[in-house]
C-alpha positions as CSV (number, residue, x, y, z in Angstrom):
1,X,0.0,0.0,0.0
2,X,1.2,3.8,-0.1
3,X,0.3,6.7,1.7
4,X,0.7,10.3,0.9
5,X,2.2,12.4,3.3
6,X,2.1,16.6,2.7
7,X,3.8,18.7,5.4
8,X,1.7,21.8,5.8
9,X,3.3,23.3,8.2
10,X,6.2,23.2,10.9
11,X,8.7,22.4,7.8
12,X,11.8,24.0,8.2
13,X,10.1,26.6,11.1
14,X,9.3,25.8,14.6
15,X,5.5,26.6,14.5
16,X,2.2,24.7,12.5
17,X,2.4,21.8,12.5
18,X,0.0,19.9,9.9
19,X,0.2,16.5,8.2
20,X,-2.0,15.5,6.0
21,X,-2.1,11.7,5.5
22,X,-4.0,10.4,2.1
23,X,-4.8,6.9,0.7
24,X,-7.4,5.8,-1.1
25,X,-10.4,8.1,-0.7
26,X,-9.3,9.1,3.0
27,X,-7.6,12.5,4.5
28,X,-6.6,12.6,7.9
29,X,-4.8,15.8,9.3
30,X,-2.6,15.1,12.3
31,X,-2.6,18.7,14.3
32,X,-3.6,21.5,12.5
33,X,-1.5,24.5,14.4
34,X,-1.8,28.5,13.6
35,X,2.0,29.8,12.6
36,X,3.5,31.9,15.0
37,X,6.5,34.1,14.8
38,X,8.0,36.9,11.7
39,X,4.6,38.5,10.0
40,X,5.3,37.0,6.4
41,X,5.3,33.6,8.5
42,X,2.0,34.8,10.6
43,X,0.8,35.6,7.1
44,X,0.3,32.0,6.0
45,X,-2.5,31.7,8.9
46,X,-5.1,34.2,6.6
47,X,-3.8,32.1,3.3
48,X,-6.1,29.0,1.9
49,X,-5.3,25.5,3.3
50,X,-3.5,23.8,0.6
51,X,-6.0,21.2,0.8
52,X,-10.0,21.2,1.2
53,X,-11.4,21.2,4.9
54,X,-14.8,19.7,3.4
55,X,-12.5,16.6,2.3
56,X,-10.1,15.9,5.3
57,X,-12.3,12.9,7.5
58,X,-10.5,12.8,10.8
59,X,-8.1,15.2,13.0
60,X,-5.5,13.5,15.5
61,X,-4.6,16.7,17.7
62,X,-0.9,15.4,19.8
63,X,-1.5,18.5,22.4
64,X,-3.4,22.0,22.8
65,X,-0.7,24.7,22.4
66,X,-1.9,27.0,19.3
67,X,1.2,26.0,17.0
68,X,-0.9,22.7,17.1
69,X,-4.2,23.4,17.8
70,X,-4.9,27.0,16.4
71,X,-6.1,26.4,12.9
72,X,-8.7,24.1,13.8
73,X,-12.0,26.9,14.5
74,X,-10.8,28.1,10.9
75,X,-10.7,24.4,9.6
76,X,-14.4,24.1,11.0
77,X,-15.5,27.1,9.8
78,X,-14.7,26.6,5.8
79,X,-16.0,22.7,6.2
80,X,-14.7,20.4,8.0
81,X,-17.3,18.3,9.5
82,X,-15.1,15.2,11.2
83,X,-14.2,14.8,14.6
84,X,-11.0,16.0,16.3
85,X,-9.6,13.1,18.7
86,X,-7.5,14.1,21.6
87,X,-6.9,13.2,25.3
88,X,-9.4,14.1,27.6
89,X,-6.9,17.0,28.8
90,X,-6.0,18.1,25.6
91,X,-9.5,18.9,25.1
92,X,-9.9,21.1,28.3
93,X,-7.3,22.9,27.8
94,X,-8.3,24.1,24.0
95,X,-11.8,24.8,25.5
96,X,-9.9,27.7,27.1
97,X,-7.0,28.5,24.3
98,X,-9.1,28.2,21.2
99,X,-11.9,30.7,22.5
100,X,-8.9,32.6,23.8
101,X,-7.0,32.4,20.5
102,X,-10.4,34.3,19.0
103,X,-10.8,36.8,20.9
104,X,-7.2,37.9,19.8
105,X,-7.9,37.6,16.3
106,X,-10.3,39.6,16.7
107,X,-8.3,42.3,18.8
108,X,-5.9,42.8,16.8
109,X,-8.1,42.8,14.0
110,X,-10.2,45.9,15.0
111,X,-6.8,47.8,15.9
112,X,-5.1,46.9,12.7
113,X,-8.4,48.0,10.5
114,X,-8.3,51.7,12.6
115,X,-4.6,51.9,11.6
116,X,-5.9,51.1,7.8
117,X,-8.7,53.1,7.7
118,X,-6.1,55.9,8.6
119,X,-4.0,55.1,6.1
120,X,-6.7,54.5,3.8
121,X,-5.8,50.9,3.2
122,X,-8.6,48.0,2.9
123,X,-9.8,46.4,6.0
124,X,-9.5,42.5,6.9
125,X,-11.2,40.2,8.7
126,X,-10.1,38.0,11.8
127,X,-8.5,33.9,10.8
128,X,-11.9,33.1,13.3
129,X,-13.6,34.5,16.0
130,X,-14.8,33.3,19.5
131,X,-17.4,32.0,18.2
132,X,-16.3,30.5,15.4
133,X,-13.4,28.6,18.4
134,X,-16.7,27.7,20.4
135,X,-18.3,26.1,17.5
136,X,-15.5,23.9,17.0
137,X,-15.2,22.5,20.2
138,X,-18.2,20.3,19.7
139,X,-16.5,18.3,17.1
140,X,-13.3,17.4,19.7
141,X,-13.7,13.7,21.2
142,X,-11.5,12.1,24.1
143,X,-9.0,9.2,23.4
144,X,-7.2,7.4,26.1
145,X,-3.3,6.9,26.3
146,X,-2.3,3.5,24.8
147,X,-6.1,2.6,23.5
148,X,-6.5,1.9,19.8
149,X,-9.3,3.5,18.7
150,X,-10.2,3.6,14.5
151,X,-10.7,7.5,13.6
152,X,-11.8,6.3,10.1
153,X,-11.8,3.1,7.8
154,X,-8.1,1.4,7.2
155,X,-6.2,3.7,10.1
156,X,-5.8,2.3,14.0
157,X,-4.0,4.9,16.2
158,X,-3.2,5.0,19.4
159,X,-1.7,8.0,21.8
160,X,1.0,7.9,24.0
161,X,2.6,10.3,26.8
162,X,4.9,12.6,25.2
163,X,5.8,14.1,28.8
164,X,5.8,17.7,27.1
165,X,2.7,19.4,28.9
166,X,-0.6,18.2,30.2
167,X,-2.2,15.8,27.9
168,X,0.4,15.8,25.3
169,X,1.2,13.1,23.5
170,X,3.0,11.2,20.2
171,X,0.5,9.6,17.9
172,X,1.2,5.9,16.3
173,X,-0.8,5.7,13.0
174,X,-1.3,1.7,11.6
175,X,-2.5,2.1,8.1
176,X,-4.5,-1.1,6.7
177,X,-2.3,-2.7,9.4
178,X,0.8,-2.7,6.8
179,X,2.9,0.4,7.8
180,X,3.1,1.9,11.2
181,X,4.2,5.6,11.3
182,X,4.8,7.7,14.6
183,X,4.4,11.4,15.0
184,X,6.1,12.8,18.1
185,X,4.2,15.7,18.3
186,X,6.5,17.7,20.7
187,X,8.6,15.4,23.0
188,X,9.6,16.4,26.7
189,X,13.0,16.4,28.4
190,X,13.8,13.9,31.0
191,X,13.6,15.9,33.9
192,X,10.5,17.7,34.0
193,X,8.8,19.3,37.3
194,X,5.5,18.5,36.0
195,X,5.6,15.8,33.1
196,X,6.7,12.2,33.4
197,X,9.7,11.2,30.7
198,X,8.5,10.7,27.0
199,X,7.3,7.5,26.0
200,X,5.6,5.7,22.9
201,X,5.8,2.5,21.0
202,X,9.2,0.0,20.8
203,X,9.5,-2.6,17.9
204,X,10.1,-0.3,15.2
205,X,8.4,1.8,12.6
206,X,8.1,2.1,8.8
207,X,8.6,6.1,9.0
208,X,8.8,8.1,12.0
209,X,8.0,12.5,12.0
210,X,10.2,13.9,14.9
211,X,10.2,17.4,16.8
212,X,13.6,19.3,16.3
213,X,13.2,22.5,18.2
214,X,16.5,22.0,20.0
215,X,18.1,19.6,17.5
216,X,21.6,21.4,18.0
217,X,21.7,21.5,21.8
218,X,23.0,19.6,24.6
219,X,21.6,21.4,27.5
220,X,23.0,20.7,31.0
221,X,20.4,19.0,33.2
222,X,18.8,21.3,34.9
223,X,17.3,20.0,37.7
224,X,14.4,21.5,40.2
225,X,17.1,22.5,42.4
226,X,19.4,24.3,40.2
227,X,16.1,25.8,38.5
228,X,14.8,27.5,42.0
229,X,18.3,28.5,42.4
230,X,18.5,30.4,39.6
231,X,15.5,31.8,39.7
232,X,16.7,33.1,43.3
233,X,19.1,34.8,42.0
234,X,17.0,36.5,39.5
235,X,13.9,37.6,42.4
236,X,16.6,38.6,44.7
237,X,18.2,40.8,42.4
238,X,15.3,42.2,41.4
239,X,14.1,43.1,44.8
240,X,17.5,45.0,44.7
241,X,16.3,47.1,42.1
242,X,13.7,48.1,43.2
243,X,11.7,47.7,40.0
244,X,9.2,44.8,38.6
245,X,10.5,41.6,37.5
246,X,8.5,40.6,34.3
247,X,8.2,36.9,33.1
248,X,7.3,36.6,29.2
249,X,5.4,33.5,29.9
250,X,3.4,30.9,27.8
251,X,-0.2,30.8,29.7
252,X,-0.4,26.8,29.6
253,X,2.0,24.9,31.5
254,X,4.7,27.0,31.5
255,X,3.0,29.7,34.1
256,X,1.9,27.2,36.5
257,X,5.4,25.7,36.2
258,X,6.9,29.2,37.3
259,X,3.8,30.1,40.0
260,X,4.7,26.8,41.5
261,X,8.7,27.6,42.1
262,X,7.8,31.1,42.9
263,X,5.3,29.9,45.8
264,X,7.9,27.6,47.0
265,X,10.7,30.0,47.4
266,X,8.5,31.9,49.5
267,X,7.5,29.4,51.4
268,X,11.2,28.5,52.1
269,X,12.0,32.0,52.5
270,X,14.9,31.6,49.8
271,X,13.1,35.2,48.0
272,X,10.9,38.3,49.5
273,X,7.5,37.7,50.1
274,X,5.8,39.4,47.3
275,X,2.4,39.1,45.5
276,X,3.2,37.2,42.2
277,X,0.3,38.4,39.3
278,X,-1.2,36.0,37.0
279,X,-1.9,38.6,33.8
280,X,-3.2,36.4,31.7
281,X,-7.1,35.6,30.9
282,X,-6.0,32.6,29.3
283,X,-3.3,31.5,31.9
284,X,-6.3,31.8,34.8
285,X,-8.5,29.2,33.0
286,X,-5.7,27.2,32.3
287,X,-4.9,27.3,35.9
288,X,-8.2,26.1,37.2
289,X,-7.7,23.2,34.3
290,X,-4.4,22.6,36.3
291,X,-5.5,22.4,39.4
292,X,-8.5,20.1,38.9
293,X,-5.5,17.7,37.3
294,X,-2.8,18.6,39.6
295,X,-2.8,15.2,40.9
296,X,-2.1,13.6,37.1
297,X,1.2,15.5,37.2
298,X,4.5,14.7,39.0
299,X,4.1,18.0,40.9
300,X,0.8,16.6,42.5
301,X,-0.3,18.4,45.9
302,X,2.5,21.1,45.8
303,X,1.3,21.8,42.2
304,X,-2.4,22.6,43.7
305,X,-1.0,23.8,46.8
306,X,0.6,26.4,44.7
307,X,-2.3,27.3,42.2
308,X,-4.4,28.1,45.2
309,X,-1.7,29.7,46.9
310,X,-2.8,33.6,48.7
311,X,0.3,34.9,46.8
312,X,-1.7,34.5,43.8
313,X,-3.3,37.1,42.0
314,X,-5.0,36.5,38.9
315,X,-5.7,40.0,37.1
316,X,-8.3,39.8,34.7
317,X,-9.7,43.1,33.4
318,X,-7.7,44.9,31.1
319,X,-7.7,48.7,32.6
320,X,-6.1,46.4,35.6
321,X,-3.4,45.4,33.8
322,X,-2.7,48.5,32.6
323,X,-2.8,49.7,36.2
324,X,-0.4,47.3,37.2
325,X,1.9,48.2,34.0
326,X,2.2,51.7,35.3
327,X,2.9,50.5,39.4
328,X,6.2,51.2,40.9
329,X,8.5,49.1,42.9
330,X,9.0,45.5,43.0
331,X,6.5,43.1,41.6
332,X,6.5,40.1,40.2
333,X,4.6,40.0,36.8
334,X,3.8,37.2,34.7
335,X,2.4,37.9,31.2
336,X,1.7,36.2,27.6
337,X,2.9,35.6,25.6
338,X,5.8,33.8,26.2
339,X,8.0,35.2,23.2
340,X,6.5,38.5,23.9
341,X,5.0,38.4,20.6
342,X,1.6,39.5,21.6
343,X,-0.8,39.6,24.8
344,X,0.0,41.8,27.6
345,X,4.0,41.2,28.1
346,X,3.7,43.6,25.4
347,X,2.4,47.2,26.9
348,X,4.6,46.1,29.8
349,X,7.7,45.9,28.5
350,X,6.9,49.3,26.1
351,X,6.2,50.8,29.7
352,X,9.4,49.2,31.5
353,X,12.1,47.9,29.2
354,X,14.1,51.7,29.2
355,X,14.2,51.2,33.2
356,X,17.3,50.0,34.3
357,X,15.4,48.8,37.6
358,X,13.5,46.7,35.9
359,X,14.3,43.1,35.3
360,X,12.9,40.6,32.2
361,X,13.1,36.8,32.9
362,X,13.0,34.6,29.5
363,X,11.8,31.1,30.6
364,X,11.1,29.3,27.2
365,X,11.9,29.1,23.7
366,X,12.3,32.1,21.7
367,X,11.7,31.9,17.6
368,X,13.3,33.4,15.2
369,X,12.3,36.9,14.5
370,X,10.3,37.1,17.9
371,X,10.9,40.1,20.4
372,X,11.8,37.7,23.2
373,X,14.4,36.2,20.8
374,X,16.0,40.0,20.0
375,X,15.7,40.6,23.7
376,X,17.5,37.2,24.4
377,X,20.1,38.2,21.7
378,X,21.0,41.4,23.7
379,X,19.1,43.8,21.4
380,X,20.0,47.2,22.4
381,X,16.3,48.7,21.1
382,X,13.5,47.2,20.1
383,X,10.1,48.2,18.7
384,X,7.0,47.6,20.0
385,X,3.4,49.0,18.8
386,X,5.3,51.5,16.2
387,X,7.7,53.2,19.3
388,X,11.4,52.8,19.3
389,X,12.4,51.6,23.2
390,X,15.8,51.8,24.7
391,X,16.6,48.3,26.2
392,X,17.9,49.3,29.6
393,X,16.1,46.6,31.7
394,X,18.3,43.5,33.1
395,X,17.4,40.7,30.4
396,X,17.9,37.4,31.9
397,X,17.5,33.8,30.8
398,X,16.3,31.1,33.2
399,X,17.1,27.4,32.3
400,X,15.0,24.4,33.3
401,X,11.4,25.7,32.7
402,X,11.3,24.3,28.8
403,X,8.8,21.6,27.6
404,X,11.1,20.3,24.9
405,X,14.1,17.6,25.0
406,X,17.3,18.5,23.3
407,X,19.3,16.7,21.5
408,X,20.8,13.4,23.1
409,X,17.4,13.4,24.7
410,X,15.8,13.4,21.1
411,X,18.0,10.8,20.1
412,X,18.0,8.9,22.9
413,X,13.7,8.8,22.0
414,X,14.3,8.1,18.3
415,X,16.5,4.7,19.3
416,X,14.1,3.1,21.6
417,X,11.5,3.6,18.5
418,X,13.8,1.6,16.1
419,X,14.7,0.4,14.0
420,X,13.2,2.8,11.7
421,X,12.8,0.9,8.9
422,X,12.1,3.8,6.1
423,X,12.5,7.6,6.5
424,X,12.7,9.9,9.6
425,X,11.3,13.2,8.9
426,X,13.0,16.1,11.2
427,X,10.3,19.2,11.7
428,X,9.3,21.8,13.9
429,X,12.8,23.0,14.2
430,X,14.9,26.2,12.7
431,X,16.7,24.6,9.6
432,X,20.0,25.1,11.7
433,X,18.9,22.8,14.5
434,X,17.8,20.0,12.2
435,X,20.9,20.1,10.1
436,X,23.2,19.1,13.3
437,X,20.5,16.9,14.5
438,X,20.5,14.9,11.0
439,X,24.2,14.5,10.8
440,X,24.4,13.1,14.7
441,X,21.4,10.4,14.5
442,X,23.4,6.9,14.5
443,X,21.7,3.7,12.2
444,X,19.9,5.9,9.5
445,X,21.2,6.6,6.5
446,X,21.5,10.4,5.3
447,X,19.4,9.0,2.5
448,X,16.6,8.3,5.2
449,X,16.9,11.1,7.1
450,X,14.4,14.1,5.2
451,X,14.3,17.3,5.8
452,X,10.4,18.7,3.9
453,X,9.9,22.6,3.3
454,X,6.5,23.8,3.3
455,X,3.3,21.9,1.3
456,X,6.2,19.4,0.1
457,X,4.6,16.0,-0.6
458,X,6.1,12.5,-0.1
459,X,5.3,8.4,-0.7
460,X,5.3,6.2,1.8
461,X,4.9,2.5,1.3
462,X,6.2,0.2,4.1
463,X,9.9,0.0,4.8
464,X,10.6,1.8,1.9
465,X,12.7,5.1,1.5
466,X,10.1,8.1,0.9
467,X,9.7,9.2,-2.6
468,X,9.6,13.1,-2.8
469,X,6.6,14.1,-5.1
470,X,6.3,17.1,-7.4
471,X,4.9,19.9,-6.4
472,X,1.4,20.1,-5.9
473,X,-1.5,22.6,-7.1
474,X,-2.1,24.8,-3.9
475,X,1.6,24.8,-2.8
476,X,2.3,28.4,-1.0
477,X,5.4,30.7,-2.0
478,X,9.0,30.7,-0.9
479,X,8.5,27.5,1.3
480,X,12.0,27.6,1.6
481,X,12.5,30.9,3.4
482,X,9.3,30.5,5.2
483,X,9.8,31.3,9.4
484,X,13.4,33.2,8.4
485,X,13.4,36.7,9.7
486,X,11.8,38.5,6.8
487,X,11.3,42.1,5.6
488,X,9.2,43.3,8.6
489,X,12.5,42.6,10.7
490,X,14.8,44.2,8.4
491,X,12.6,47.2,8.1
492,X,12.8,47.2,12.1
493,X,16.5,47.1,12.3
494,X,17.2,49.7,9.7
495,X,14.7,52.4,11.3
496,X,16.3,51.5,14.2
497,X,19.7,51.8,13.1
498,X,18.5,55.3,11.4
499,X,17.3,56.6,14.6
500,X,20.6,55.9,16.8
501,X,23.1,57.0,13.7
502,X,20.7,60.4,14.2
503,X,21.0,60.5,18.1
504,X,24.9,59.8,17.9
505,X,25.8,62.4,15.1
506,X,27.8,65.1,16.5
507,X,26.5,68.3,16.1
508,X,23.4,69.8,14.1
509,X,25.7,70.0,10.8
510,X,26.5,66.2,11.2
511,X,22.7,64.7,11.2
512,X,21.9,67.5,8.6
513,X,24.6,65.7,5.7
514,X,23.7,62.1,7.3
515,X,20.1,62.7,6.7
516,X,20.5,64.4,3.2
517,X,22.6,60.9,2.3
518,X,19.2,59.2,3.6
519,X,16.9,61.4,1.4
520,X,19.3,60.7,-1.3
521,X,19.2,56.8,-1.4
522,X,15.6,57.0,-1.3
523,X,15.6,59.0,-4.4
């Protein structure tokens, strides 16, 4: 038998993952995530699917962060009428993060149509709405860990722990019970204060689709121990300031995660008692989802203990936050999103980033072409909302919070998979990551191991090497360069670059002949 695989997303970029599985008469999408990151890469989220909704059959959704999950309200709303399978947990948490996901579509959509109409461009419409994320939710349906279950006709698949956040797991597909394939979805270090390790299926596969976010790093262990201790150091100091100490967090998992530390370390009195604030919508659902499953986690009591801990305050309403954003002194502020791309991080690091009091506390991943990855990078100025901010805050990066293995981890997974008896297909990683992941993986051939761009299209047949297709009608543009840092960054840099060569001129003659030699380039 052969099965068509397309890679719709995640290919050579770390965010939307979609694969679409064809044979015979049958389409089945495993996740169908929104892509996050540089605007021409945010851009593909209002394109067409390169497939039709109204034909796919089945969705097999691996967890509920929106890089997986986002697309679906759209893929609901132009036709799809198949059910979404996912763990019982999975599904909770996207009855908060989907609706969630809407509303900001539709935020950003009213204050990017006021900036048009003033500029007298055309206005646009939101990917979905709330609505549109509510309506969806009635097509999700719970799976079990380690239960087959037959999503349609000729395909068993079962789901396994992938230790990464609540409910997240790596799906094994068995098509026509000929050729097994495993999708990792995103896999979860070994040491984890929440998650057990990664597991899945042992006796091989025909063709295996692996995570690669950190394909090129060996990360120390970072253990709960040396994790409070850092972020000790990082509260203390900040206390020292005298100025708020802002963690860029992702509102599922991740804040809970960093609550839970926070509330412990007060407890112990290893940091000043402070009140820590929740200022996420989104995060206080996901909280109460948390805390009904605390006991499913490794963190267990303390991880409930912590969520309903009087240090806690969840701040809800927006003129709040905006209060908060304008309080001085020491705080402790945790905000979406977690690469400071969007959500309320934002208007507080336009209103605190200048301060040299104020301290910023990166705890996850950072993409590409994200302002948590310039800050990160030691970006002098940055721009947020249209404003040029001087970077004066303490930027600091805290190890031991991330939901994703590194490399010998990922390798270590791969093996007890094998053998892997056709291809391994690296995504959801920056193309530098998965090009020192592919040449470290030991018993597959280079030949094996692929590497797909955007909408690219393969065979599979059992225990075969994947044939690479020709492209296909409804392929997007430039898949090659999609989730580099594109124009909108360079645009960034160079106003930026303009505006300090300005400041740094000498004297009033100087920035006179610099900005003549600006007019005349333009010209």
């Amino acid at each position: 038998m052969a099965v068509t695989l397309t890679f719709c997303g995640a290919a050579r970029t770390v965010t939307g993952l979609c694969l679409l599985f064809e044979w015979g008469r049958q389409k089945v999408l495993v996740d169908c995530g929104m892509f996050q990151g540089p605007k021409t890469l945010k851009a593909l989220n209002h394109e067409p699917f390169p497939f039709d909704p109204r034909e796919v059959d089945a969705v097999l959704l691996t967890h509920a962060h929106i890089d997986h999950s986002g697309l679906l309200p759209r893929l609901v709303k132009q036709g799809f009428t198949g059910q979404i399978h996912a763990t019982a947990a999975t599904i909770e948490l996207c009855s908060c993060m989907l609706p969630d996901s809407g509303h900001i579509q539709e935020s950003e959509v009213r204050m990017l149509n006021r900036r048009n109409r003033h500029r007298g461009q055309d206005e646009v419409e939101p990917i979905y709405t709330a609505a549109d994320a509510e309506d969806a939710l009635a097509a999700f349906t719970p799976v079990s860990y380690g239960q087959w279950v037959t999503p349609v006709a000729g395909l068993r698949a079962r789901w396994w722990n992938a230790g990464h956040m609540l409910g997240s797991a790596s799906i094994e597909l068995e098509f026509e019970r000929e050729m097994r394939v495993l999708v990792s979805g995103d896999i979860g270090p070994d040491i984890s204060a929440m998650q057990p390790d990664p597991d899945g299926p042992s006796g091989g596969v025909d063709h295996l689709i692996c995570e690669s976010t950190y394909g090129d790093e060996d990360r120390p262990p970072v253990d709960e121990a040396a994790r409070r201790a850092a972020i000790t150091e990082i509260v203390r100091d900040a206390a020292r300031r005298g100025g708020p100490l802002l963690i860029p967090t992702f509102a599922v998992e991740r804040a809970q995660e960093v609550v839970m530390d926070l509330v412990a370390l007060m407890q112990s009195g290893a940091i000043p008692e402070a009140t820590i604030y929740l200022d996420s919508p989104l995060a206080t659902r996901a909280t109460k989802v948390f805390a009904r499953h605390a006991l499913d986690t490794e963190a267990g009591h303390a991880l409930r203990a912590a969520l309903t801990s009087r240090r806690l305050e969840h701040v809800v309403d927006g003129e709040a936050s905006r209060r908060l954003a304008r309080q001085e002194g020491f705080q402790i502020i945790l905000a979406g999103s977690g690469m400071c791309e969007a959500g309320r991080i934002r208007h507080h690091l336009k209103a605190r980033l200048w301060d040299p009091r104020a301290t910023v506390a990166l705890v996850g991943f950072q993409a590409e072409g994200t302002l948590g990855r310039l800050l990160q990078d030691g970006a002098r100025r940055v721009r947020i909302q249209g404003e040029t901010i001087q970077v004066a805050a303490r930027i600091a990066m805290v190890e031991g919070y991330s939901g994703h293995a590194d490399q010998p981890e990922l390798l270590r997974w791969i093996a007890a998979r094998g053998p892997v008896k056709g291809g391994l297909f690296l995504v959801h990683g920056e193309p530098e990551a998965m090009e020192v992941m592919a040449g470290v993986i030991p018993g597959i051939s280079p030949a094996r191991i692929l590497r797909p761009v955007l909408d690219e299209g393969f065979r599979l047949a059992p225990h075969a090497i994947p044939e690479r297709l020709p492209a296909r009608p409804g392929r997007r543009a430039h898949p090659e360069s999609v989730g580099r840092p594109d124009w909108h960054n360079a645009r960034a840099a160079l106003l930026l670059g303009i505006e300090e060569a300005i400041e740094k001129a000498g004297d009033e003659a100087s920035r006179a002949a610099l900005i003549d030699k600006l007019r005349g380039a333009l010209r």
